[in-house]
Structure formats: structure tokens, C-alpha cells
C-alpha positions as CSV (number, residue, x, y, z in Angstrom):
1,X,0.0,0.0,0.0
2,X,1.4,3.4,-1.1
3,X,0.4,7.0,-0.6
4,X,1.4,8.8,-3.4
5,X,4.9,7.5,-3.8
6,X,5.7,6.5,-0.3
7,X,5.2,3.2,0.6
8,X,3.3,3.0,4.4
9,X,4.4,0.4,7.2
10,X,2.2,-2.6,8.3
11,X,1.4,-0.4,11.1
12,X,0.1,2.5,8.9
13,X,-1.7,0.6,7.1
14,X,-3.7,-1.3,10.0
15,X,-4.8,2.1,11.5
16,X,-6.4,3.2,8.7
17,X,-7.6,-0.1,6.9
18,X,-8.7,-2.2,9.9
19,X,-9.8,-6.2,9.1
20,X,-8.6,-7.9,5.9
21,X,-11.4,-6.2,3.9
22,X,-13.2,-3.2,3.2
23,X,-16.8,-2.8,3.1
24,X,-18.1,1.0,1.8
25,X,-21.6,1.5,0.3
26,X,-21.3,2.0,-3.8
27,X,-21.5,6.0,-2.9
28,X,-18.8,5.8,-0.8
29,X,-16.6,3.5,-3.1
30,X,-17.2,5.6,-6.1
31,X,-16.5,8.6,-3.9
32,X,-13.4,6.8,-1.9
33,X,-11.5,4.9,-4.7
34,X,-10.2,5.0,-8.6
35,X,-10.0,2.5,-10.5
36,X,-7.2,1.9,-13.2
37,X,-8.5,0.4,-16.2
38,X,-6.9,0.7,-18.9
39,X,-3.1,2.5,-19.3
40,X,-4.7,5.6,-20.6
41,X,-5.4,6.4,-17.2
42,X,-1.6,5.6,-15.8
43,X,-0.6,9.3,-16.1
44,X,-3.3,10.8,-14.6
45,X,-2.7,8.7,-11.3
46,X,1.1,9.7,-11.8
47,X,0.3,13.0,-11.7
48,X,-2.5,12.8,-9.3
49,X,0.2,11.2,-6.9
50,X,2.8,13.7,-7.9
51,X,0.7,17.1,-7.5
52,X,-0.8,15.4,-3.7
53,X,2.8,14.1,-2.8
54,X,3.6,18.1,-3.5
55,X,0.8,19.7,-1.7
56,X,1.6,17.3,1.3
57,X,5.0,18.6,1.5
58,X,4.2,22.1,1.0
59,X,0.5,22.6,2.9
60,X,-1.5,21.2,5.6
61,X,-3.8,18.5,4.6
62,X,-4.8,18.9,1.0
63,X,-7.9,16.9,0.5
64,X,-7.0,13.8,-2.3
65,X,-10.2,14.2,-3.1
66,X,-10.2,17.8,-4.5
67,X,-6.6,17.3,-6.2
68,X,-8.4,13.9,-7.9
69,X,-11.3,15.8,-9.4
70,X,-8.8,18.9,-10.5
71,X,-6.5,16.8,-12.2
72,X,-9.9,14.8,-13.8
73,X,-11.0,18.2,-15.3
74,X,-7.6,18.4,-16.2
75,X,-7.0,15.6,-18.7
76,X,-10.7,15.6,-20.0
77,X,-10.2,18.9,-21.5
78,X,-6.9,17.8,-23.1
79,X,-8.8,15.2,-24.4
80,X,-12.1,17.0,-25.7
81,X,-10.4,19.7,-27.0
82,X,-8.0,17.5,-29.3
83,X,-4.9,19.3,-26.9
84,X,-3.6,15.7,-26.5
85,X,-4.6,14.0,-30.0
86,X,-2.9,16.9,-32.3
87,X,0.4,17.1,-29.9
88,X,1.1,13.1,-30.4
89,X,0.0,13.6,-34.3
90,X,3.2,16.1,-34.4
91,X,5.5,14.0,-33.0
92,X,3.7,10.3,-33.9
93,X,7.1,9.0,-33.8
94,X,7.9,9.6,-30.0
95,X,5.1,7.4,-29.2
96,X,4.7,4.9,-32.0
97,X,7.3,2.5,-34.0
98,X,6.7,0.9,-37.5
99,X,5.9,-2.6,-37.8
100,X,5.4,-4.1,-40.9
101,X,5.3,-7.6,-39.1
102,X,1.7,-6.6,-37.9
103,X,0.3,-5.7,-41.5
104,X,1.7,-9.2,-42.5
105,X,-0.1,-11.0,-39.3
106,X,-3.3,-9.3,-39.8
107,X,-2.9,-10.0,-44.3
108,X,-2.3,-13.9,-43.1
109,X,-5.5,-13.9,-40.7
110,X,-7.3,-12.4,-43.8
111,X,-6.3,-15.2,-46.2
112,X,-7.6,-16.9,-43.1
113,X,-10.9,-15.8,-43.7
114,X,-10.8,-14.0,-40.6
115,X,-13.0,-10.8,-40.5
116,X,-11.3,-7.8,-38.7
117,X,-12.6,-4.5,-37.4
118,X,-11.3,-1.5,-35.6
119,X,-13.8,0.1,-32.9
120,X,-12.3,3.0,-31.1
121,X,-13.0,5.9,-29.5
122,X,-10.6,8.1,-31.4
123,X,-10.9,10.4,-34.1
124,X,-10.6,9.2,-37.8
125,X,-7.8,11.6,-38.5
126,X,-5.5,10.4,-34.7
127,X,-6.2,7.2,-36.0
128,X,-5.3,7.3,-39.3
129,X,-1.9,9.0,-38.8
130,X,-1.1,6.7,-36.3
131,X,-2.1,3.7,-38.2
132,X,-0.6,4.5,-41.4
133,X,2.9,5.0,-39.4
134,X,2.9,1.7,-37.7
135,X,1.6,-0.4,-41.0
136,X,1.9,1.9,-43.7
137,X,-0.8,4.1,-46.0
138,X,-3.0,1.3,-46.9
139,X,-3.5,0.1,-43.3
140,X,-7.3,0.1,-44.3
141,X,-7.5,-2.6,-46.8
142,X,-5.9,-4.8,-43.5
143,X,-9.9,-4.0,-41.8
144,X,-13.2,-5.4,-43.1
145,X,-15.1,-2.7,-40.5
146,X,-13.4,0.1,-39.5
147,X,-15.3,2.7,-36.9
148,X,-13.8,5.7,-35.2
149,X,-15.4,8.0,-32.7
150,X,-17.8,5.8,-31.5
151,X,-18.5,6.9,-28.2
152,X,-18.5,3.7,-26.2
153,X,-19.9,2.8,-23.8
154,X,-22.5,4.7,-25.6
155,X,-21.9,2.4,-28.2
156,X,-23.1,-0.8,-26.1
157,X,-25.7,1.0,-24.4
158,X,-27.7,3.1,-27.2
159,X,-29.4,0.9,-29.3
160,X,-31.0,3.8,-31.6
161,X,-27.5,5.6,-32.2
162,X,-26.7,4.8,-36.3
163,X,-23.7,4.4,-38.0
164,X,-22.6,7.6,-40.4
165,X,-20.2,7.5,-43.0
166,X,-17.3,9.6,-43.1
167,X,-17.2,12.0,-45.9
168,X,-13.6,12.5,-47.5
169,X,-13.7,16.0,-45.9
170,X,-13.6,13.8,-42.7
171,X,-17.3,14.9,-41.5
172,X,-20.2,12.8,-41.0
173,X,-22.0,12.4,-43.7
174,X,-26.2,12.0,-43.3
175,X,-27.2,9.4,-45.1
176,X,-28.7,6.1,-44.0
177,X,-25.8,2.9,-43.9
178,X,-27.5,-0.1,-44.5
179,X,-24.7,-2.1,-45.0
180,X,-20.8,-1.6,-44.5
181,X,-19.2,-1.0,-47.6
182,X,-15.3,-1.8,-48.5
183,X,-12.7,0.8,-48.1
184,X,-15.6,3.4,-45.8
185,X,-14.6,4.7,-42.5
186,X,-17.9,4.9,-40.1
187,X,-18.6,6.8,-36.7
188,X,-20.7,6.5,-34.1
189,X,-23.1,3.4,-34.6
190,X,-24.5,0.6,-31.7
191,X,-23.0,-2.6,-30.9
192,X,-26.6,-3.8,-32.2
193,X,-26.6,-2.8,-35.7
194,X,-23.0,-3.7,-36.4
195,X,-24.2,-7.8,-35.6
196,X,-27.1,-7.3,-37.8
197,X,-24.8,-5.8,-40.9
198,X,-22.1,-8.1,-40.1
199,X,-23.5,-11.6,-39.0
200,X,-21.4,-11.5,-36.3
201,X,-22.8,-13.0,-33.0
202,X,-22.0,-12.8,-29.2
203,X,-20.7,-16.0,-28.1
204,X,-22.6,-17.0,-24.7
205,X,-20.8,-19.6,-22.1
206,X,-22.6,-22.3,-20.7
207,X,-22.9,-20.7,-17.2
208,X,-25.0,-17.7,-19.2
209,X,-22.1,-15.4,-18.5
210,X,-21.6,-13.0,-21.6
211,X,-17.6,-13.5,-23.1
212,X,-16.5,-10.0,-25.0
213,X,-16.2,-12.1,-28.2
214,X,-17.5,-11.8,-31.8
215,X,-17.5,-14.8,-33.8
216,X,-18.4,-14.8,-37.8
């Protein structure tokens, strides 16, 4: 158990975390804890622990929970505002390395018959740069389905939200998608509409339990 980036004695953490577990109401655990996951979120905790291991040192009891929501607001608007997305565009290369092995993987699962799709969150044009440095500029004929911007987990949770089909300006475009067409990018969309265009089916364990798989 750490605070920030010192680690606390057995005794430390006794007197504040009495018994072998901890039981808090789900207000008080979404109030009371953060959890990591995904490694997006690994520099916001580094710099939530870095800017609270500074006010520690420097005032008397900042509250965590303050420093956690500033920090939050923080990184959201880097994110919303496209701060983040065009600074890592500039320098792609500082974050990302070729690899032509990967285009060859995903070509042999292809030949395969194995149908591939990219669902993300991003922008067309973050993902584009990015993808076309790691595998090169016709990354897109690797992708049977290829969606950007999709807004999860709106995207699982929003049946009535269509696909749209980006225009070459890079803009949605308003007509209806039917179907997914070869070499299109799409945004937006619902996890239900991209089974019915696709055929491809949630696989369900004998115990009822749900896996995150699509099969075709």
C-alpha cells in the first residue's frame, strides 16, 4: 500500500484499513476509490500522486479528493479539446514504431478468412496518422469494419444511435448505412446494428455469463 509515492508500514496501514477487507456503500466506493483500467489512465494517477505528494509537503492536509477531481477536469479537457490527439500527431514518432510484421499477421489472418474490425474511440484523422505510421498508407484494406469516434460505452448501451459514413472532408455524412461498404470509415453506430450488418454473433458460455467475443 502506497500513498502517493511513499510506501506505508504494516502499522500504517492497519490504522487506517482495519480487518482484511473493506466494506463502503457504492457511494462511498465511487466517492473513496479509482480504478485503473486501462493504461490511458496511468498518467493521470502519476500526476494525481505527484501534484498530492507536493501539496503534502508544502501545505496542511490537502484533501486527495479535490486534487483527484482537478487533475480529472484536467485531462478531460486535453482530451475533448483535441490538446492531447494533435500534440502526439506532431510527434507520432515519439510514441509509436513501425511494424510491418503486424500488417503481415493481420494479411495472413485475412487469407484466413478472418473478418477484422477496428472500434475506437478516437478520431478518424488520430487514427489514421497513427495507423498509417505503424503499418503503412494502406492500413485500411488490413480492416473489413473500421469505426472511429464511437462513443462507447455509448456504443453498447444506445441501441437507436446509427452508423454515419465519413465523408472524404472527414465529416459525417447523413445518409442512412445499410450495409458496410469496403474501403468506408464509419462513426458513431451501436453494438446492435454492427451484428445485424455483419452476422457477427455474441458467443454466450454455458454458465449464461456474456464473453467479449464476436465470432463470424
Amino acid at each position: 500500500v502506497h500513498q502517493c509515492f511513499r510506501k506505508l508500514s504494516d502499522e500504517e496501514v492497519v490504522d487506517r484499513y482495519p480487518g482484511k477487507r473493506l466494506f463502503f456503500s457504492p457511494v462511498e466506493h465511487s466517492n473513496r476509490f479509482l480504478q485503473i483500467v486501462d493504461i490511458f489512465q496511468i498518467p493521470e494517477l502519476y500526476a494525481w500522486c505527484a501534484v498530492l505528494d507536493y501539496l503534502q509537503s508544502t501545505q496542511d492536509s490537502p484533501h486527495p479528493v479535490l486534487v483527484r477531481e482537478d487533475i480529472k477536469n484536467v485531462t478531460t479537457e486535453l482530451h475533448v479539446h483535441g490538446t492531447l490527439h494533435s500534440h502526439i500527431m506532431r510527434n507520432i514518432e515519439q510514441y509509436l514504431d513501425p511494424n510491418p510484421r503486424l500488417k503481415d499477421m493481420l494479411d495472413m489472418l485475412r487469407r484466413e478468412k478472418k473478418q477484422l474490425f477496428i472500434l475506437t474511440n478516437s478520431p478518424y484523422e488520430f487514427v489514421n496518422v497513427g495507423m498509417k505510421h505503424i503499418m503503412g498508407a494502406d492500413w485500411r484494406d488490413s480492416f473489413d469494419v473500421v469505426v472511429c469516434s464511437s462513443q462507447k460505452p455509448k456504443f453498447f448501451e444506445e441501441k437507436y444511435r446509427v452508423f454515419r459514413r465519413l465523408t472524404s472532408h472527414n465529416t459525417p455524412a447523413y445518409g442512412e448505412v445499410k450495409q458496410f461498404k469496403d474501403g468506408e470509415v464509419y462513426c458513431e453506430g451501436n453494438v446492435g446494428d454492427l451484428h445485424r450488418m455483419t452476422g457477427w454473433q455474441l458467443v454466450r458460455s454455458s454458465t449464461s455469463e456474456i464473453r467479449c467475443t464476436l465470432t463470424w
